[in-house]
Backbone as CSV, one residue per row, in Angstrom:
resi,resn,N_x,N_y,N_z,CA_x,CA_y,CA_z,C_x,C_y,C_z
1,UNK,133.382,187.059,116.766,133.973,186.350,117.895,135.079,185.401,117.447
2,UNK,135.147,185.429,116.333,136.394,184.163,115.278,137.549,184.936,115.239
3,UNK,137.370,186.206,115.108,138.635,187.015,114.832,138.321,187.054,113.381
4,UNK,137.379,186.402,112.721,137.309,187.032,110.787,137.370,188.040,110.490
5,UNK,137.596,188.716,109.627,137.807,190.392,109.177,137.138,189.826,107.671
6,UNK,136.921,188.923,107.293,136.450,188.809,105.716,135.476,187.619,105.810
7,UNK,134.354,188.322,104.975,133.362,186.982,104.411,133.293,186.921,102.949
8,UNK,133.614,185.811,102.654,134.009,185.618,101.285,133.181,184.620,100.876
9,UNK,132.498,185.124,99.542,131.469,184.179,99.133,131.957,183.357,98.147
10,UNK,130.879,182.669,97.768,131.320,181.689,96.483,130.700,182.368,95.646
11,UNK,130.787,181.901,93.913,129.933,182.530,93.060,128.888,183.292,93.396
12,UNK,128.371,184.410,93.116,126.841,184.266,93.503,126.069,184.833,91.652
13,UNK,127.122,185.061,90.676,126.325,185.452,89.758,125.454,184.397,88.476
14,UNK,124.630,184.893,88.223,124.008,184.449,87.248,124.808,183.032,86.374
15,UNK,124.137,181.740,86.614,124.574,180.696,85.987,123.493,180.054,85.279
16,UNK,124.146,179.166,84.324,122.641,178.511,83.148,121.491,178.094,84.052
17,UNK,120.530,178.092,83.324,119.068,177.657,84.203,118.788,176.204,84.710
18,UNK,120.133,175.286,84.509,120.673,173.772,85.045,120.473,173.654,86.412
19,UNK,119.458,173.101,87.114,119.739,173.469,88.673,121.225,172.974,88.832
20,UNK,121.662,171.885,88.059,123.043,171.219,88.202,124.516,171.763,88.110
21,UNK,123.853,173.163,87.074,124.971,173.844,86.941,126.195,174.486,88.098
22,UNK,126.986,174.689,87.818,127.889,174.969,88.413,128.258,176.481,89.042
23,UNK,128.325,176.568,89.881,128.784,178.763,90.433,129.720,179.243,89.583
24,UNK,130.619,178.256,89.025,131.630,178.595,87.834,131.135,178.763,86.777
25,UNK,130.358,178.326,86.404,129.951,178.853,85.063,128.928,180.316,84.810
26,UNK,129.276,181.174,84.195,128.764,182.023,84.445,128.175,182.391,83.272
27,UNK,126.760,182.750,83.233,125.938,183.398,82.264,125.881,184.903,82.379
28,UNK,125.932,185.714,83.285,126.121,187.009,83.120,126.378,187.687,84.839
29,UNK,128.137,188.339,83.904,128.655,188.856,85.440,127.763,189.553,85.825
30,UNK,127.278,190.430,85.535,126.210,191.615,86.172,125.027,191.640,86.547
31,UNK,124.322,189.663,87.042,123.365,189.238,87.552,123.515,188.699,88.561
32,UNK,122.184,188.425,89.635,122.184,187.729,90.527,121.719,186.505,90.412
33,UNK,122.326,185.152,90.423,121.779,183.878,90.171,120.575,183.811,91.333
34,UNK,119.322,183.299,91.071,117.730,183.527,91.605,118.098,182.464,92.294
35,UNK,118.607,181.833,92.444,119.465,180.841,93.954,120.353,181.127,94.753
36,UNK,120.750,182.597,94.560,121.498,183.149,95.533,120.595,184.099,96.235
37,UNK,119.447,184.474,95.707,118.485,185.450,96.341,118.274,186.781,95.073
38,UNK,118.099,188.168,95.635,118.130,189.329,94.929,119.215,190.147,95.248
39,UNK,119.023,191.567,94.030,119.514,192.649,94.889,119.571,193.145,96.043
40,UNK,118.798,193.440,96.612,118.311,193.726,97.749,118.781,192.955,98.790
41,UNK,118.416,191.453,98.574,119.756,190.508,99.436,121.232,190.975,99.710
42,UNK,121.522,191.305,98.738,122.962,191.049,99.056,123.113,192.741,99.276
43,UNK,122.218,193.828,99.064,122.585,194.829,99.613,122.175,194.770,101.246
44,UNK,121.734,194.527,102.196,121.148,193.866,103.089,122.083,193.065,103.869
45,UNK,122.980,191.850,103.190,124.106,191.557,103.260,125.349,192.037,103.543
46,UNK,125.446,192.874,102.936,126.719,194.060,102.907,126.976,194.822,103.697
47,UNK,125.365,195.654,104.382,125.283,196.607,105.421,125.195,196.010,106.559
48,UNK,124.814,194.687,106.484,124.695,193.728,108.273,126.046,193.626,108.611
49,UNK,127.136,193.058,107.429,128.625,192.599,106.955,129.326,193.803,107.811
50,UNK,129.229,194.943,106.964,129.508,195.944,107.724,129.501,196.791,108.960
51,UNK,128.511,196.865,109.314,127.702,197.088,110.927,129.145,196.194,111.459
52,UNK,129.159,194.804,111.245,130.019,194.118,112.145,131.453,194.321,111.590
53,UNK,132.043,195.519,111.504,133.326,195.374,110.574,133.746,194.543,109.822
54,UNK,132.853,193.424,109.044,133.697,192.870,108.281,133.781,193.227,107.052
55,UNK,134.884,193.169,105.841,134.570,193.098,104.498,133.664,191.612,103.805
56,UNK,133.096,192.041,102.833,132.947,191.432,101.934,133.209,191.375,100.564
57,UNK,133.907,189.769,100.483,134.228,190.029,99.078,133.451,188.788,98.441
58,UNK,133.384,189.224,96.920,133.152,187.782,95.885,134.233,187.075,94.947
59,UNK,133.841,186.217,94.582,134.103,185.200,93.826,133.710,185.539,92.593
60,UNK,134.867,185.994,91.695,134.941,185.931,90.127,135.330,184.947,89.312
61,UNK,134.917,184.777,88.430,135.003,183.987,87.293,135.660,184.256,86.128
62,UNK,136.450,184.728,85.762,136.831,185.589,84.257,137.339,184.288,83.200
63,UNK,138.113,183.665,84.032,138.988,183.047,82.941,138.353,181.823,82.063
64,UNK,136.929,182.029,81.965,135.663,181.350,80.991,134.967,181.680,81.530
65,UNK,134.070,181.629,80.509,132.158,181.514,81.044,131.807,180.530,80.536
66,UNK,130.441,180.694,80.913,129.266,179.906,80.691,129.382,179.667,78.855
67,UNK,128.591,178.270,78.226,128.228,178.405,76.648,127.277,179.279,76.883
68,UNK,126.620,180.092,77.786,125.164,180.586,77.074,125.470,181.926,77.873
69,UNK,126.680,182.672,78.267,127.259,183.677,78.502,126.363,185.064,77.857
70,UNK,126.098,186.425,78.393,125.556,187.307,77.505,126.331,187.836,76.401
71,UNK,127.994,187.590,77.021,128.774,188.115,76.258,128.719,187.293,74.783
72,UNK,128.546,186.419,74.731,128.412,185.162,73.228,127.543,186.243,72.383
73,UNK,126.295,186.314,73.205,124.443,186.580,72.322,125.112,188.186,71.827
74,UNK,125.967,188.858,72.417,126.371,190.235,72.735,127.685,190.507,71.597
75,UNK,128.461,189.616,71.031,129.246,189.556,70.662,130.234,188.554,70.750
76,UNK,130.216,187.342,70.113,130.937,186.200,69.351,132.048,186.535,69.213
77,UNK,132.435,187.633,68.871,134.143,187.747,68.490,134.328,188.377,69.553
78,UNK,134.182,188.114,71.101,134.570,188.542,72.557,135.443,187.573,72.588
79,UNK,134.909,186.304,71.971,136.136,184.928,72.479,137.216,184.323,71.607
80,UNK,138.036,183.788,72.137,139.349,183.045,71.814,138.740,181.918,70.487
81,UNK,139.206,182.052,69.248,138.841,181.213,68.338,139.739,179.649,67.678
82,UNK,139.240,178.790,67.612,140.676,178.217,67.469,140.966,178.374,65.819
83,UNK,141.951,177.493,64.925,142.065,178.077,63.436,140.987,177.506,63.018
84,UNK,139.823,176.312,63.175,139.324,176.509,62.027,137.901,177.570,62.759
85,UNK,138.256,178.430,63.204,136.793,179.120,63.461,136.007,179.075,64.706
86,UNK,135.906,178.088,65.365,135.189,177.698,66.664,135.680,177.992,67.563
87,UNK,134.694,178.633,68.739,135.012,179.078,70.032,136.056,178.657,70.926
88,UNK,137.527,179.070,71.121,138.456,177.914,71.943,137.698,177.676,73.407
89,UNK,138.021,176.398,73.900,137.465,175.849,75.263,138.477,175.862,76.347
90,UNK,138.719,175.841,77.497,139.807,176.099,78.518,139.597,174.615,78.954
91,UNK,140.409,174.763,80.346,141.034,173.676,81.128,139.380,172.901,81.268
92,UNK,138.180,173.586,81.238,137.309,172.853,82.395,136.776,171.863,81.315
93,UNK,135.994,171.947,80.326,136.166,173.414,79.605,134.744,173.969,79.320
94,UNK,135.314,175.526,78.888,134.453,176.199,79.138,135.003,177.586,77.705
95,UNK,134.173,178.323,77.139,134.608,179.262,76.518,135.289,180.684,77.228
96,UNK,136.572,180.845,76.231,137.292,181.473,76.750,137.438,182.904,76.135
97,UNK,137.080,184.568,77.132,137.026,185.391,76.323,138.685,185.877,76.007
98,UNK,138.393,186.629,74.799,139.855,187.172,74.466,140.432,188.385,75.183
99,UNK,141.248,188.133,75.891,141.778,189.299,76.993,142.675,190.768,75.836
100,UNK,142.890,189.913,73.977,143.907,190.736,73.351,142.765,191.781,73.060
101,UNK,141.552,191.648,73.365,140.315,192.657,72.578,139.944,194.049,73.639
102,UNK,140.565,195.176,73.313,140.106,195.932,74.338,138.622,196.131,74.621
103,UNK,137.506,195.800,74.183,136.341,196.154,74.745,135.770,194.712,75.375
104,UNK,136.403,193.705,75.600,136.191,192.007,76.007,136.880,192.729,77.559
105,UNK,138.282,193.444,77.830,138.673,194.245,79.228,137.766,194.902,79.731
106,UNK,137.030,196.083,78.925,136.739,196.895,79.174,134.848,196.712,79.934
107,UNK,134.500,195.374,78.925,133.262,194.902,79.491,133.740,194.339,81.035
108,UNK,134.359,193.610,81.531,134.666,192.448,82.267,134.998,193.811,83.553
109,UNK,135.849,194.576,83.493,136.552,195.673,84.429,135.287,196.718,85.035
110,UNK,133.981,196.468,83.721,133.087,197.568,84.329,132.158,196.618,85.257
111,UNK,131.912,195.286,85.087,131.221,194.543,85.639,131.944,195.035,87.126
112,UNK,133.488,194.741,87.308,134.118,194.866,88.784,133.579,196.003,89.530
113,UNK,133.697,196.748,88.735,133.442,198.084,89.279,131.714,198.251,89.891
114,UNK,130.930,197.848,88.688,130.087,197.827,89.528,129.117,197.306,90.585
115,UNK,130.067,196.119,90.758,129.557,195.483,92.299,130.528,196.009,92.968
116,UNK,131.380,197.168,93.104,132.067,197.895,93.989,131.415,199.215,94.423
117,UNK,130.900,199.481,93.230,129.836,201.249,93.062,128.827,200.974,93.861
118,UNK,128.132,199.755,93.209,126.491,199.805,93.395,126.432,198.994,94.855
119,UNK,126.944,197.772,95.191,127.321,197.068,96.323,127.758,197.208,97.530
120,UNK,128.820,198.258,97.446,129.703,198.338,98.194,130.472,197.035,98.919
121,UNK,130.906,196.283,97.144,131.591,195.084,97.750,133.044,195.266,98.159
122,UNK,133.596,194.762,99.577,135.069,195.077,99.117,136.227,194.258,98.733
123,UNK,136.005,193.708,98.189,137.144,192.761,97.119,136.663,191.712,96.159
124,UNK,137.641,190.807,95.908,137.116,189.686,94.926,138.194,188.853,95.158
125,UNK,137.836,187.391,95.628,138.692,186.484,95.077,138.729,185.773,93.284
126,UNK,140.128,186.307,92.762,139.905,185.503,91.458,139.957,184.704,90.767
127,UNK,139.645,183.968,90.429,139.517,181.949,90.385,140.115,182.314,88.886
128,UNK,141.059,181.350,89.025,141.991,181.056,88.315,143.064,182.383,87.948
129,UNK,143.099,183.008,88.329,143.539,185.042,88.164,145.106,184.004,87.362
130,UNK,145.895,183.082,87.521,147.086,183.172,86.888,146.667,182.775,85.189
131,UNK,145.587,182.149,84.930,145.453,182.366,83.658,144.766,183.250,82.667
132,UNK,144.775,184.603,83.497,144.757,185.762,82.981,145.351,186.554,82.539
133,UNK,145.758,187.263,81.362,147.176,188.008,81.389,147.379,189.152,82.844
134,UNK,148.474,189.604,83.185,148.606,190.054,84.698,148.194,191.498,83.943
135,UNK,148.324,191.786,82.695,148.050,193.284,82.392,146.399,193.794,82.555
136,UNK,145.663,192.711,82.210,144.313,193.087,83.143,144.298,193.131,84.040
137,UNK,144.482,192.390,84.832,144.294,192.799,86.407,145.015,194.443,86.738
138,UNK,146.092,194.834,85.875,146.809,196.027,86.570,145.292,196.773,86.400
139,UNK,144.885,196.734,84.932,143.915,197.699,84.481,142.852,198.112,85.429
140,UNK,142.319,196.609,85.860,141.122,196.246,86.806,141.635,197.379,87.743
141,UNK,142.769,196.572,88.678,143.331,197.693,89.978,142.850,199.248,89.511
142,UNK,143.224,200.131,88.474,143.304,201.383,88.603,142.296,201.729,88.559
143,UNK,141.245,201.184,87.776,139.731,201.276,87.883,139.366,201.290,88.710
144,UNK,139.623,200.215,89.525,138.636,199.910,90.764,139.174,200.793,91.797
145,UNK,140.696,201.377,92.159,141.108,202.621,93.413,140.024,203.831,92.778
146,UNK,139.956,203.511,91.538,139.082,205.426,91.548,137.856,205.221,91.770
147,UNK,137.075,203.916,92.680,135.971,203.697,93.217,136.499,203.964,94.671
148,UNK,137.132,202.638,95.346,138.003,202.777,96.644,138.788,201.466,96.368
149,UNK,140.215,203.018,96.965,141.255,202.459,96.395,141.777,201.045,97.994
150,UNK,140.938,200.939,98.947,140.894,199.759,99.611,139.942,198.243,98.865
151,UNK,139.947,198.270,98.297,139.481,196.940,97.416,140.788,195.875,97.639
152,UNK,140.036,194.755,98.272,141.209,193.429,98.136,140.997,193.130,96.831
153,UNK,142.374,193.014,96.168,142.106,191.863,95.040,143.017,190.346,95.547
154,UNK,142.339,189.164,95.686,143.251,187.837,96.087,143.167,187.006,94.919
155,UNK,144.358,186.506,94.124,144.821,185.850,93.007,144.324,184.185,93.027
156,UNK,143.704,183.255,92.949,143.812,182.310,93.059,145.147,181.489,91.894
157,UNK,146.495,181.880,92.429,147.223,181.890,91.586,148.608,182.436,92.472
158,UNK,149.913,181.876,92.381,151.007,181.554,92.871,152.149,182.143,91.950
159,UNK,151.660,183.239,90.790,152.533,183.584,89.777,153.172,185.122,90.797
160,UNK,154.640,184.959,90.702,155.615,186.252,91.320,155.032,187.698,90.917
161,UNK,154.863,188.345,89.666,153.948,189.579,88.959,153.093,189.978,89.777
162,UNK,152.033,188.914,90.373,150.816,189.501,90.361,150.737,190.494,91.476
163,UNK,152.034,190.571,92.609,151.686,191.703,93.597,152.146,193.096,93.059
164,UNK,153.187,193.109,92.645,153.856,194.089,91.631,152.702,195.242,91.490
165,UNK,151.528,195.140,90.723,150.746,196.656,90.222,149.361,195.873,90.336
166,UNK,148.989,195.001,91.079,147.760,194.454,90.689,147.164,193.708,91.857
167,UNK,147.751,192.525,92.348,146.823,191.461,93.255,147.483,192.353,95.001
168,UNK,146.723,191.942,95.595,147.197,192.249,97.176,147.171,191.215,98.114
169,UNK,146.709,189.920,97.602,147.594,188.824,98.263,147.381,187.541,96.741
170,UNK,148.283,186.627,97.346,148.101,185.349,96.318,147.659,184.215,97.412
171,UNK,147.443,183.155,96.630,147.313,181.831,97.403,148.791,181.378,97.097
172,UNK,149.060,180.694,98.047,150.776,179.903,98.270,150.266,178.439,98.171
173,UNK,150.404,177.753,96.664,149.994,176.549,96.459,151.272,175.356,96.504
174,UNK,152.800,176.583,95.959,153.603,175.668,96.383,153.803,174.726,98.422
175,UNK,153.293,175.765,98.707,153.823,175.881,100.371,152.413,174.521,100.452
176,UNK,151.588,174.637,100.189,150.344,173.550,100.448,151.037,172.133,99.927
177,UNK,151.645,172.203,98.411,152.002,170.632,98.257,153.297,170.086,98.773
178,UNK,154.209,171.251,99.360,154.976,171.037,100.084,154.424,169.812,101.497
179,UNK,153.728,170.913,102.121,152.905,169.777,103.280,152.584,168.743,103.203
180,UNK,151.416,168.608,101.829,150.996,167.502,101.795,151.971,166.447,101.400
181,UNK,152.843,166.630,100.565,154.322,166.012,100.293,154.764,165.288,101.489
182,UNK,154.930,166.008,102.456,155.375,165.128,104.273,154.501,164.595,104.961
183,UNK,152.818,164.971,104.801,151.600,164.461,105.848,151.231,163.504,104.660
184,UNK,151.301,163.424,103.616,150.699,162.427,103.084,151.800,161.346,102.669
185,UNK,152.931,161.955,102.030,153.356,161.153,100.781,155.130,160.331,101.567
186,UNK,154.943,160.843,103.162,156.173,160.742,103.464,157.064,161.183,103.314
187,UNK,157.312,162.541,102.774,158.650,162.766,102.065,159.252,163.581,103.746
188,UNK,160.550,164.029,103.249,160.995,164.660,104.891,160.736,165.933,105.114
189,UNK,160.784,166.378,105.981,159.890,167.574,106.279,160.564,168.914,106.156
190,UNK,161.670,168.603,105.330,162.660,169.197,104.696,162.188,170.082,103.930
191,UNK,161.034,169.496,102.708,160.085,169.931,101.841,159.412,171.408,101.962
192,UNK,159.052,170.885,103.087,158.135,172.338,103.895,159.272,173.811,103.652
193,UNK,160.608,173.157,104.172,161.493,174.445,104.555,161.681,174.994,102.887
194,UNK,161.424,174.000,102.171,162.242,173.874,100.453,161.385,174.915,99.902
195,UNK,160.007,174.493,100.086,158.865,175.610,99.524,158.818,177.185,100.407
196,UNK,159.129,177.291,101.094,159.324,178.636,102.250,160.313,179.078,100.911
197,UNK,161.457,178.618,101.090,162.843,179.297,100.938,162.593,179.518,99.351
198,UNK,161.631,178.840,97.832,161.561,178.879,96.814,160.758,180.103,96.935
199,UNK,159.629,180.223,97.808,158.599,181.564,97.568,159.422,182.483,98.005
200,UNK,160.689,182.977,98.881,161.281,183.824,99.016,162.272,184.124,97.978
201,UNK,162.599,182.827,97.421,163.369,183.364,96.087,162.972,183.907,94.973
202,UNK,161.158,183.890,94.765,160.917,183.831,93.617,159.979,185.142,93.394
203,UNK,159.120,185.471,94.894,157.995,186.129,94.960,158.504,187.736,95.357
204,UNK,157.719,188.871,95.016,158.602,190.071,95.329,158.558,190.195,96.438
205,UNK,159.537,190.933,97.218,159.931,191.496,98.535,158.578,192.085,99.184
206,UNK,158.101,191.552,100.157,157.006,192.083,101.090,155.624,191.093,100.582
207,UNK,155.517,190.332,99.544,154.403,189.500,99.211,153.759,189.180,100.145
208,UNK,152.328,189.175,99.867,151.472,188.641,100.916,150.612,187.665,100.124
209,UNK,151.297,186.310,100.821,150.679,184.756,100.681,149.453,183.860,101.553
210,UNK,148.357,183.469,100.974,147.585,182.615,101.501,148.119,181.135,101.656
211,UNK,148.201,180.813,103.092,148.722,179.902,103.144,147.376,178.673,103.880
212,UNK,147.213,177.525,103.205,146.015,177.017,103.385,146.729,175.233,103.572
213,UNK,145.776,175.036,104.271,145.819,173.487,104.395,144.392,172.720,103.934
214,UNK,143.385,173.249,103.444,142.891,172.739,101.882,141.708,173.822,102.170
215,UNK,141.285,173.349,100.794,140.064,174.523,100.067,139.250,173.375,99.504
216,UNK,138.159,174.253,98.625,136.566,173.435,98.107,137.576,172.610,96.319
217,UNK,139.039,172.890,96.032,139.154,172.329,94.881,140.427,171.325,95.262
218,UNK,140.135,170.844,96.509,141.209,169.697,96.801,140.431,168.659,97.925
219,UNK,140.826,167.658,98.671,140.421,167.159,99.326,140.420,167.893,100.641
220,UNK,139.407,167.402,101.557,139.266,168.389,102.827,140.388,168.139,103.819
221,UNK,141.365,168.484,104.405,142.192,167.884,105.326,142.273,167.073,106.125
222,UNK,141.031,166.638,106.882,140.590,166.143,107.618,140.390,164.602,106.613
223,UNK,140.259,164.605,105.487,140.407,163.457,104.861,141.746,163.147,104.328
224,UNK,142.309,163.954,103.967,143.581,164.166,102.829,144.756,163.426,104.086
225,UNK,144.960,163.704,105.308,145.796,163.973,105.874,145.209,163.105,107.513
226,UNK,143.881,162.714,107.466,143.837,161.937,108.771,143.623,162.770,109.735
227,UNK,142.507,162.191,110.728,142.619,163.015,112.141,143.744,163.755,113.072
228,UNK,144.600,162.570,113.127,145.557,162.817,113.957,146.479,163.880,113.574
């Protein structure tokens, strides 16, 4: 009755046994965190989802995991090392696998696939997707059409490439601080037109942009920006 066509979850896989822990951190793509429910849940999920035309997609994690990841116990040299030896850590931080290792792709691409096979999920939003090299994701894409080649992939990420052979929409983060730039910071509303006219200069011909006035990793609008 919303007009939604998509239900999009948050994490739901396998995270450390921390009740505190985080949906971002991930201990193993190819589980169900026992606080999101079971298999069976979310197959159950999928077919109700469906019945009502909507898709469903999830929430990936790639660009780190969890310290207690299967991939670590599974193989140590999956991740980014720094020189003297130790696991490199990312922005959060968090350990980071090596995208230059073809079987670190090749693990991560079969996980996609099979919450597409076994699930019948249809897409993924990908949290943080611009600090991924864009040549995985192409990989991901061809994999995942020879399941069905209707799979959303959405970038959490504003980089020009990613529609090219790989993402099928991005988030438009310039166009968001544009706004907040005039509803918050005063600037003239000039801004707004400045960020339009930069994503047309920059992004390929026909791009398809998420355009948002806030999400769960900024303030809520309704605070950021005032009732009125």
């Amino acid at each position: 009755a919303l007009g939604a066509t998509i239900v999009y979850l948050g994490p739901i896989a396998k995270r450390p046994p921390n009740p505190n822990a985080s949906p971002y951190s991930i201990s193993d793509y190819n589980a169900i965190d026992p606080q999101c429910g079971t298999a069976q849940d979310l197959h159950d999920f999928v077919a109700a989802a469906h019945q009502l035309h909507l898709k469903v997609m999830l929430d990936i994690v790639y660009y780190h995991t969890a310290p207690d990841n299967v991939m670590m116990t599974q193989d140590p040299g999956f991740y980014v090392k720094t020189e003297d030896g130790r696991i490199a850590r990312g922005f959060w931080p968090q350990p980071l696998p090596d995208y230059s290792k073809p079987e670190v792709r090749k693990y991560l691409i079969d996980s996609l696939v099979h919450w597409v096979r076994d699930f019948g999920i249809d897409g993924f939003r990908c949290d943080v997707g611009g600090g991924i090299p864009e040549s995985f994701w192409v990989e991901a894409r061809k994999a995942l059409d020879k399941v069905n080649p209707q799979v959303v992939l959405l970038s959490e990420s504003d980089r020009p490439d990613d529609q090219l052979q790989a993402f099928d929409i991005n988030y438009n983060f310039n166009y968001y601080l544009g706004l907040r730039s005039v509803l918050r910071d005063g600037a003239p509303v000039m801004a707004v037109r400045k960020s339009w006219e930069q994503m047309h200069a920059t992004m390929p011909r026909g791009a398809r942009l998420l355009h948002f006035t806030d999400n769960h990793d900024w303030p809520r609008a309704v605070m950021q920006f005032g009732e009125k």
